[in-house]
C-alpha positions as CSV (number, residue, x, y, z in Angstrom):
1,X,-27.8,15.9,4.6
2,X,-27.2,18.0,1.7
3,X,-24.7,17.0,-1.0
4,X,-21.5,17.9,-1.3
5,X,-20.8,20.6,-4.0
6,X,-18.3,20.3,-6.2
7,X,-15.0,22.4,-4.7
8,X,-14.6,23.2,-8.4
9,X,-17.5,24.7,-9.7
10,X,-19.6,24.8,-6.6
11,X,-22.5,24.1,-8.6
12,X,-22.8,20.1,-9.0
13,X,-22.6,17.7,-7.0
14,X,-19.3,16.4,-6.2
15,X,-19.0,12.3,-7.0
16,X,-15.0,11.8,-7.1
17,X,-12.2,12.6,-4.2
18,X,-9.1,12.9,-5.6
19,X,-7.2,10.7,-4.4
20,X,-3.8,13.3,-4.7
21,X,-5.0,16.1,-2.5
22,X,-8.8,14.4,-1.1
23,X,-10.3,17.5,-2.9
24,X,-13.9,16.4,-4.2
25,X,-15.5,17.1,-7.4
26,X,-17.9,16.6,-9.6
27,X,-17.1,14.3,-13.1
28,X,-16.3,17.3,-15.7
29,X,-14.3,18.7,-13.1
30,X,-12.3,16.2,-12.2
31,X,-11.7,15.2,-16.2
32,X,-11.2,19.0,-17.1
33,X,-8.7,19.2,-14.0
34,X,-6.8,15.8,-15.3
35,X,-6.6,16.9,-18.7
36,X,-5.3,20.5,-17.7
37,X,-2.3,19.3,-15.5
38,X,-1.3,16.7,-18.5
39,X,-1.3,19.7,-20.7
40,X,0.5,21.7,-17.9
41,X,3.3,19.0,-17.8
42,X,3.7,19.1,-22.0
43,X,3.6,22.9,-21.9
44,X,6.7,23.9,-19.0
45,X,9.0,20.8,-20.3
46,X,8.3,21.2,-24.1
47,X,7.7,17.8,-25.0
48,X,6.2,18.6,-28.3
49,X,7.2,20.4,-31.5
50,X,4.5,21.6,-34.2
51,X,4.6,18.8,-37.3
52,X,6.0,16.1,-35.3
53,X,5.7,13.0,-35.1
54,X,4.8,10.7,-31.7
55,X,4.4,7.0,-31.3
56,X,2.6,6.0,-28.1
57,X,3.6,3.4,-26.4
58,X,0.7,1.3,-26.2
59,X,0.6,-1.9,-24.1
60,X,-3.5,-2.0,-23.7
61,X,-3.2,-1.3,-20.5
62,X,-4.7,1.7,-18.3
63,X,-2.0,4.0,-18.3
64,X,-1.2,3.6,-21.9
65,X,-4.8,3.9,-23.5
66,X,-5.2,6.7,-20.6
67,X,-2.1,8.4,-22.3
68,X,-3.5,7.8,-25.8
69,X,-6.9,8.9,-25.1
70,X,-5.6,12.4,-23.6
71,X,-2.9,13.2,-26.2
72,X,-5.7,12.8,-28.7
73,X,-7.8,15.1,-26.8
74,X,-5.2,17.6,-26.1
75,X,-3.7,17.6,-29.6
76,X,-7.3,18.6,-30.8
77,X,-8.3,21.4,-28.3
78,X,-4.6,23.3,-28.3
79,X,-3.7,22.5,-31.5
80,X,-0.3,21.1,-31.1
81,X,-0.5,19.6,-34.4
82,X,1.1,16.1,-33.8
83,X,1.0,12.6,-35.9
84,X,0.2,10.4,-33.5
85,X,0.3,6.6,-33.8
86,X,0.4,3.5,-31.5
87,X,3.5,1.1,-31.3
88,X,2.9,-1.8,-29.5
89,X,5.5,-4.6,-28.5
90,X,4.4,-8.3,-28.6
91,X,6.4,-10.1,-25.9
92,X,5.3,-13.0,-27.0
93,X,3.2,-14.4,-24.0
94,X,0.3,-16.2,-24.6
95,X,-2.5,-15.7,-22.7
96,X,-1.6,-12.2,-22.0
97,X,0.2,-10.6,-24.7
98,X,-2.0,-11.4,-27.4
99,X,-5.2,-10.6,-25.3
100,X,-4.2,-7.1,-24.4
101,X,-2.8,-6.5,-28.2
102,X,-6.4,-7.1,-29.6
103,X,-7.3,-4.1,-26.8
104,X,-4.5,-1.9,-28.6
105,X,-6.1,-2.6,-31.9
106,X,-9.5,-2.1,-30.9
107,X,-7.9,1.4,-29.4
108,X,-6.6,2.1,-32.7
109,X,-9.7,2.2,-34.6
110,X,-11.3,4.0,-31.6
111,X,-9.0,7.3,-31.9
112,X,-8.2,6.9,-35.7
113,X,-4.6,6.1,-35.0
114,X,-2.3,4.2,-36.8
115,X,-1.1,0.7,-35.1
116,X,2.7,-0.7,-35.5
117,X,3.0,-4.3,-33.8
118,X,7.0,-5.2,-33.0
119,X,7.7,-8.4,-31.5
120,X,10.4,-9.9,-29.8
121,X,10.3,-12.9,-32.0
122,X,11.3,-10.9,-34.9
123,X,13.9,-9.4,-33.3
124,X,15.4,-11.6,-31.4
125,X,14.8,-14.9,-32.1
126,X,13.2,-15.3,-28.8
127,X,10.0,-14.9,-27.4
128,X,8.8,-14.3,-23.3
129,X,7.8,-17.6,-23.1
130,X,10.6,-19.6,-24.7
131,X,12.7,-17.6,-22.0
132,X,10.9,-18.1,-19.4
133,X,11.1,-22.3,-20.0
134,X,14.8,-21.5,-20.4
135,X,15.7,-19.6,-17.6
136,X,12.8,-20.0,-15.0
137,X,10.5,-16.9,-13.6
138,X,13.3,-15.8,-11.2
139,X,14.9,-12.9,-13.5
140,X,13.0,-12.8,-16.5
141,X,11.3,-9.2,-16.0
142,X,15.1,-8.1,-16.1
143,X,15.4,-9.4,-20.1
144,X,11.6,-8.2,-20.9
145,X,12.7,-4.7,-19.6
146,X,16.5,-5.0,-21.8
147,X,14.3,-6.4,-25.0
148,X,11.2,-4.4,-24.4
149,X,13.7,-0.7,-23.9
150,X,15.5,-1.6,-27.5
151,X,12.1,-3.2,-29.1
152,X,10.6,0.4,-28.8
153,X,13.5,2.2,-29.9
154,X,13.8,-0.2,-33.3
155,X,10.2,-0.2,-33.6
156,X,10.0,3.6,-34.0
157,X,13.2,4.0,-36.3
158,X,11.8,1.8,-38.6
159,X,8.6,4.1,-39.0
160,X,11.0,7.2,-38.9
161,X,9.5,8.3,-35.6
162,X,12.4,10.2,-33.3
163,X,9.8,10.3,-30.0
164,X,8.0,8.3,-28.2
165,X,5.7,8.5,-25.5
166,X,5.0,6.3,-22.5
167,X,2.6,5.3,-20.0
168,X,4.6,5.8,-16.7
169,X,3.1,7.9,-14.1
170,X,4.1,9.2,-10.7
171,X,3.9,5.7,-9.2
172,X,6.3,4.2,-11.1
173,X,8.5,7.6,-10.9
174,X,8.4,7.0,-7.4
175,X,9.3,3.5,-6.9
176,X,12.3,4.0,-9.5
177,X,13.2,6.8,-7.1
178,X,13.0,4.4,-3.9
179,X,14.8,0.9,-5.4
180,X,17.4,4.0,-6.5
181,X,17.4,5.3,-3.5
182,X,17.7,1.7,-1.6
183,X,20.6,0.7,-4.1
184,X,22.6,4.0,-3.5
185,X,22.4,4.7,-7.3
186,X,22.5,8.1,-8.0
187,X,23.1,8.4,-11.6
188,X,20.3,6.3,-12.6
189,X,18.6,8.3,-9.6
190,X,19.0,11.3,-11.7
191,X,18.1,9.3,-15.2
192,X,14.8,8.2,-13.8
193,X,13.3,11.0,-12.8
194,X,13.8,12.8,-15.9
195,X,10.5,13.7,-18.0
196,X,12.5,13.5,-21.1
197,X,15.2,10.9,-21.3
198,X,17.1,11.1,-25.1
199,X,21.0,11.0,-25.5
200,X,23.4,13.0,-28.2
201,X,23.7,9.7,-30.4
202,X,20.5,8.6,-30.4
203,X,18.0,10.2,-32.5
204,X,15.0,8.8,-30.1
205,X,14.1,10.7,-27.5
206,X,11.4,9.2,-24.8
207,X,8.8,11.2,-22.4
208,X,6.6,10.5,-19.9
209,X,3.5,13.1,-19.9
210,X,1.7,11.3,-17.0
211,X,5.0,11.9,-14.5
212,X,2.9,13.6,-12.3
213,X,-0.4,11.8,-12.6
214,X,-1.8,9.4,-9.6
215,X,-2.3,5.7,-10.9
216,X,-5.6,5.7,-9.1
217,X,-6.6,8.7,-10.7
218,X,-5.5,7.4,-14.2
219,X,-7.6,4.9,-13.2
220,X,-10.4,7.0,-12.3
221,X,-10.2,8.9,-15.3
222,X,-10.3,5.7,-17.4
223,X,-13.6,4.6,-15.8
224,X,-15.5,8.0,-16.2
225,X,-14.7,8.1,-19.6
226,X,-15.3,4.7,-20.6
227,X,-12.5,4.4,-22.2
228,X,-11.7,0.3,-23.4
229,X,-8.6,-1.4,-21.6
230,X,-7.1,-4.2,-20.9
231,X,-6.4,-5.0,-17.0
232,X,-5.0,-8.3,-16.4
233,X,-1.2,-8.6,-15.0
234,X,1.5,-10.5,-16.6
235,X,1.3,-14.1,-15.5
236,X,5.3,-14.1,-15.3
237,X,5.5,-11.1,-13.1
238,X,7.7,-12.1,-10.1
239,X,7.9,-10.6,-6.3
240,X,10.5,-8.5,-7.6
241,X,12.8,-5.8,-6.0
242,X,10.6,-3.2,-7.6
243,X,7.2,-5.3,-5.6
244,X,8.4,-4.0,-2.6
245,X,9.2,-0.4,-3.1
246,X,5.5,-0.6,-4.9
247,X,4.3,-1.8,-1.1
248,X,6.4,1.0,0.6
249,X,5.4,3.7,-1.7
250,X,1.6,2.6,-1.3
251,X,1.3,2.1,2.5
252,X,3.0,5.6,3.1
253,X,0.2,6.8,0.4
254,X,-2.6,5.5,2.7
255,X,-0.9,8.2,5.6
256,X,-0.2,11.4,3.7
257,X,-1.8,11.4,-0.1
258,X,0.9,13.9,-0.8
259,X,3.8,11.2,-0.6
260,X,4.4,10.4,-4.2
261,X,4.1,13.5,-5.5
262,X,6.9,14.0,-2.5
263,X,9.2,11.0,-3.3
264,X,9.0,12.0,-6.7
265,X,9.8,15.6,-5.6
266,X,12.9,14.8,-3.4
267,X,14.4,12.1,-6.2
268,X,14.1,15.6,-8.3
269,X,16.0,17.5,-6.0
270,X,18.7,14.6,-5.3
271,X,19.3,14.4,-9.3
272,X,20.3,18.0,-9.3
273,X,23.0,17.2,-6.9
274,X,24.9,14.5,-9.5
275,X,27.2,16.1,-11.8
276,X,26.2,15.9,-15.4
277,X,28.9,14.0,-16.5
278,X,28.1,11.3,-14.3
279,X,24.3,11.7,-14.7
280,X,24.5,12.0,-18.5
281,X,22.4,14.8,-18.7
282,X,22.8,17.5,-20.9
283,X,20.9,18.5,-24.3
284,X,19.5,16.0,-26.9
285,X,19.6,16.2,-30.7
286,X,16.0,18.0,-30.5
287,X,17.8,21.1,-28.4
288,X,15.2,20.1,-25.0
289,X,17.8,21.0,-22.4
290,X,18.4,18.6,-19.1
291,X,17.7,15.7,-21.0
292,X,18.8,12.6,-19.5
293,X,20.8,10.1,-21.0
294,X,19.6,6.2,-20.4
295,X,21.6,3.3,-21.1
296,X,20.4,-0.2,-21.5
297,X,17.2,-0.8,-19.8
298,X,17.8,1.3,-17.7
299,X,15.2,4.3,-17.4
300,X,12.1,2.6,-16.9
301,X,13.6,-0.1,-14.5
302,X,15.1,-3.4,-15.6
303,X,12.5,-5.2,-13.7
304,X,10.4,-5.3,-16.4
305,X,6.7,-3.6,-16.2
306,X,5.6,-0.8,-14.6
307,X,3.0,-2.8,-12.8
308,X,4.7,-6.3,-12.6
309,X,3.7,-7.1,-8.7
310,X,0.7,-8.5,-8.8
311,X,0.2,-8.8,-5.0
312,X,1.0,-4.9,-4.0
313,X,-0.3,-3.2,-7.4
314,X,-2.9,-5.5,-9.7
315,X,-5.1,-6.9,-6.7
316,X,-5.1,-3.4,-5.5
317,X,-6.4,-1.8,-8.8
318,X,-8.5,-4.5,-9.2
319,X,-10.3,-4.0,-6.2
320,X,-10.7,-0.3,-7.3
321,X,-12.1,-0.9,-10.5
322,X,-14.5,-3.5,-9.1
323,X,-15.5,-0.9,-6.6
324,X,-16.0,1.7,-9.4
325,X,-18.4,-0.6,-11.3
326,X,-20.2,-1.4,-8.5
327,X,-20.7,2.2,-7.0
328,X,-22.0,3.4,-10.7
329,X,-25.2,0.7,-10.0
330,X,-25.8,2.7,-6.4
331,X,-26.6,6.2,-6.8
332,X,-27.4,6.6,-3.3
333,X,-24.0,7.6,-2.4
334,X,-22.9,11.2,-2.3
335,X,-19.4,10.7,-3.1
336,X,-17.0,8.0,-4.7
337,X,-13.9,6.7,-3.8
338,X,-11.3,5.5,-5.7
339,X,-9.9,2.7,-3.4
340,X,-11.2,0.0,-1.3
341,X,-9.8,1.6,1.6
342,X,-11.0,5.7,2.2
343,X,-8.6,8.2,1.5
344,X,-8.8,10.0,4.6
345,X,-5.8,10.6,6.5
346,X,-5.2,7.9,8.8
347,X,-2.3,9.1,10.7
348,X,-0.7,12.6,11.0
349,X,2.5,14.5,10.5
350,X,5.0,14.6,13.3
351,X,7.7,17.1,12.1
352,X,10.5,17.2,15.0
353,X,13.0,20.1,14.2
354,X,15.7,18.8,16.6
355,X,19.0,20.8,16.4
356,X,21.6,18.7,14.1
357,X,25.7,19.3,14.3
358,X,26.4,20.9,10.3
359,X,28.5,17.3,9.2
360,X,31.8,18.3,7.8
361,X,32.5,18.2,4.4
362,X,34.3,15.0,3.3
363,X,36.4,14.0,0.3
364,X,34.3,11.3,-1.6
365,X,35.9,9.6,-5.0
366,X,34.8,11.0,-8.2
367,X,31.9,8.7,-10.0
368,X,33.6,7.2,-13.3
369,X,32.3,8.8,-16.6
370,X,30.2,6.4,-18.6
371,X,31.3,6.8,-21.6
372,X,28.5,6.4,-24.4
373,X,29.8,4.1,-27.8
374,X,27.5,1.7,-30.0
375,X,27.1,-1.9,-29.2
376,X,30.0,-4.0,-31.5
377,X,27.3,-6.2,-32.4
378,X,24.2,-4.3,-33.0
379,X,24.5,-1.0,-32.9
380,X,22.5,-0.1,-30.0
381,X,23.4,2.9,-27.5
382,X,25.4,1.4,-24.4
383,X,27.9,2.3,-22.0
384,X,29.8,-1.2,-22.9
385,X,31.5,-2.6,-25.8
386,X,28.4,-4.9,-26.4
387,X,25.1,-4.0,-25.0
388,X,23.2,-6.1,-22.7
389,X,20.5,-7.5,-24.8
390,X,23.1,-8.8,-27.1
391,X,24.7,-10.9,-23.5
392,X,21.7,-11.7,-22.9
393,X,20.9,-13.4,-25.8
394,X,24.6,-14.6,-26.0
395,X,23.7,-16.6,-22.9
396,X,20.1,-18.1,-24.5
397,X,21.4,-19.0,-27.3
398,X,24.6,-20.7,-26.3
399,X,22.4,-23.2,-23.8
400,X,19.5,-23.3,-27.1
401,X,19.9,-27.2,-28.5
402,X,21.1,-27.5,-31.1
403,X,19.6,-30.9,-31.8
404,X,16.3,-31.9,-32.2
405,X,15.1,-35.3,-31.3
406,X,12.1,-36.9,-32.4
407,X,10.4,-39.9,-32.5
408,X,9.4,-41.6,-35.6
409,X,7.5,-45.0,-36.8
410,X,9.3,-46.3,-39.7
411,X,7.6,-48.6,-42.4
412,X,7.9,-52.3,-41.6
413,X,8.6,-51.6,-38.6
414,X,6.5,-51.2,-35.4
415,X,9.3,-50.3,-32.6
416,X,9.6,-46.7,-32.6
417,X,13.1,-45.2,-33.2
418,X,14.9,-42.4,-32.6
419,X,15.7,-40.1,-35.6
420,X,18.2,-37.1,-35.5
421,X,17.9,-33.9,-36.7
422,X,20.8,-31.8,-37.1
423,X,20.0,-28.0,-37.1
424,X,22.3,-25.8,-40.1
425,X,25.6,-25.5,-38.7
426,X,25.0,-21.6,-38.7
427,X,23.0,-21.1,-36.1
428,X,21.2,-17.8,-35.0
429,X,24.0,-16.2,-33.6
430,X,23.0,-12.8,-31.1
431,X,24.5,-10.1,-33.9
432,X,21.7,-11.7,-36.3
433,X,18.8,-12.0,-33.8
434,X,19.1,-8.3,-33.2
435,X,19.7,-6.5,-36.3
């Protein structure tokens, strides 16, 4: 049989299927077409301005070096004439954290990129894993997400930075759409599908270049290009809300490759039906029109990570990657897939056009106007008088002991006792821990 040629250049021999549209193509193909709809999604939304300066959101993880690796490229070949850096945000999680931060600095050295490290600890007093033995594993990806949303914000106005770039890609759009769409949450609905979130009193605006971009093929694209990551989950990620519209979004995948580019479509379409002042959309310090307004946590999900499930997303890429390495040792294959299970369609499309009554239109209650003010305590953007990170760490720090009990040997003496260490009376109070 003779091999497939590339659908691209018809002249090589296609090795990859895309896993978005099962076209196959050969490996500059596939990297050149990647590259080109990144480009295409920086170009029609404006995400970039000649002279500025961009902080990437770097985590060590696939979609973040992915994003770094491409920006660099991009910013090279059409000359958008950016200062791009890498700001990273140490959660504080041993075993994790400070294994995928020695990826981010290896990264940095790799592209030539400056490396800011912000952790939690500094700023709040608190680290993941003091949190977690406070409060359990049930809930904690909802303070990461809070601490993680402010830590990057903080991070870049302390290097003077007004935009930052992250890692989310159609995926995660998508299953922000669907727990949205579950919860009958229209304005964040309309927040989270926004490419460029940034609000009038903030002077940070956030985008997401890889919106429309396929984990699998982020993860493709990672591989061909050898590019050094960091692929371990977070050992506190939970079976959270977020797990289960991750397992929705990927069985319907496995049916019609087309359905996250088609979630992500229709969340589109339904933000477009929420006024803007309920919404918050509008135009941001930087004049980028439709620019969505996020309050606290809010944009990239409050349950933490982008790929927190281990059990519907991690053992899933995993398996891909493995596959990936072990494919590159066979080259008696004509083409590669990028999933343990094919990509060919197993199901089809049953469109039923059945004639519907037109509803009647009904009086629904206006949304209340969230109305944007700074936090009382530290100054951060929120729709409250205090912001949640600061009642968050209200509630940590009023249950943190404030005595500390040890146990001590004094001389002469053989019994051990008991000796009581009072703390200052001014303890770290949330205002403090933030600032």
């Amino acid at each position: 049989m003779a091999p497939t040629p590339c659908a691209t250049c018809n002249t090589s021999r296609a090795l990859i299927i895309r896993p978005k549209n099962h076209q196959k193509l050969c490996k500059p193909c596939f990297l050149s077409l990647f590259e080109t709809e990144i480009h295409n999604t920086i170009t029609v939304n404006s995400l970039f301005r000649p002279g500025e300066r961009v902080a990437i959101g770097a985590s060590g993880g696939k979609d973040s070096t992915v994003l770094a690796s491409v920006l660099k490229t991009l910013n090279e070949r059409y000359n958008y004439g950016l200062d791009l850096l890498l700001l990273s945000i140490d959660e504080g999680i041993k075993g994790y954290r400070d294994d995928s931060l020695e990826t981010v600095k290896r990264n940095a050295v790799q592209y030539a990129m400056p490396l800011s490290i912000v952790g939690y600890d500094e700023l709040y007093g608190w680290t993941m894993d003091q949190v977690v033995s406070q409060i359990g594993k049930k809930g904690n990806c909802t303070y990461c997400g809070v601490f993680r949303r402010q830590a990057l914000d903080r991070g870049a106005a302390r290097l003077g930075i007004k935009h930052v770039v992250t890692g989310h890609n159609a995926d995660d759009v998508a299953e922000t759409v669907m727990m949205n769409l579950l919860r009958g949450d229209l304005p964040r609905l309309s927040r989270a599908t926004s490419v460029v979130t940034a609000s009038a009193a903030s002077d940070i605006k956030r985008s997401k270049p890889l919106k429309y971009a396929y984990e699998k093929e982020i993860v493709l694209y990672a591989h061909h290009k050898g590019l050094d990551y960091f692929s371990t989950e977070c050992i506190y990620s939970p079976e959270a809300f977020r797990g289960s519209a991750r397992t929705l979004i990927k069985n319907l995948e496995r049916v019609r490759p087309s359905a996250i580019l088609d979630v992500v479509k229709s969340g589109e379409d339904m933000a477009k039906l929420v006024p803007p002042e309920v919404s918050g959309s509008g135009t941001s310090a930087g004049g980028v029109k439709d620019v969505a307004v996020v309050f606290d946590g809010e944009a990239e999900g409050e349950e933490g990570c982008g790929s927190s499930n281990r059990r519907a997303s991690g053992g899933e890429m995993a398996v891909m990657e493995q596959k990936l390495r072990d494919e590159e040792k066979h080259d008696g294959k004509e083409t590669q897939n990028g999933n343990e299970i094919n990509f060919t369609l197993q199901g089809q499309r049953h469109d039923r056009h059945q004639p519907t009554s037109t509803p009647k239109p009904s009086k629904s209650k206006k949304s209340p106007k969230q109305q944007l003010q700074k936090c009382g305590r530290c100054g951060y953007l929120s729709s409250q008088p205090v912001c949640k990170a600061c009642m968050l760490l209200e509630g940590l720090n009023k249950n943190r002991p404030k005595t500390q009990i040890s146990v001590s040997i004094e001389e002469g003496d053989s019994s051990p006792t008991l000796t009581r260490r009072m703390e200052g009376l001014t303890t770290a109070s949330p205002e403090a821990n933030v600032t």
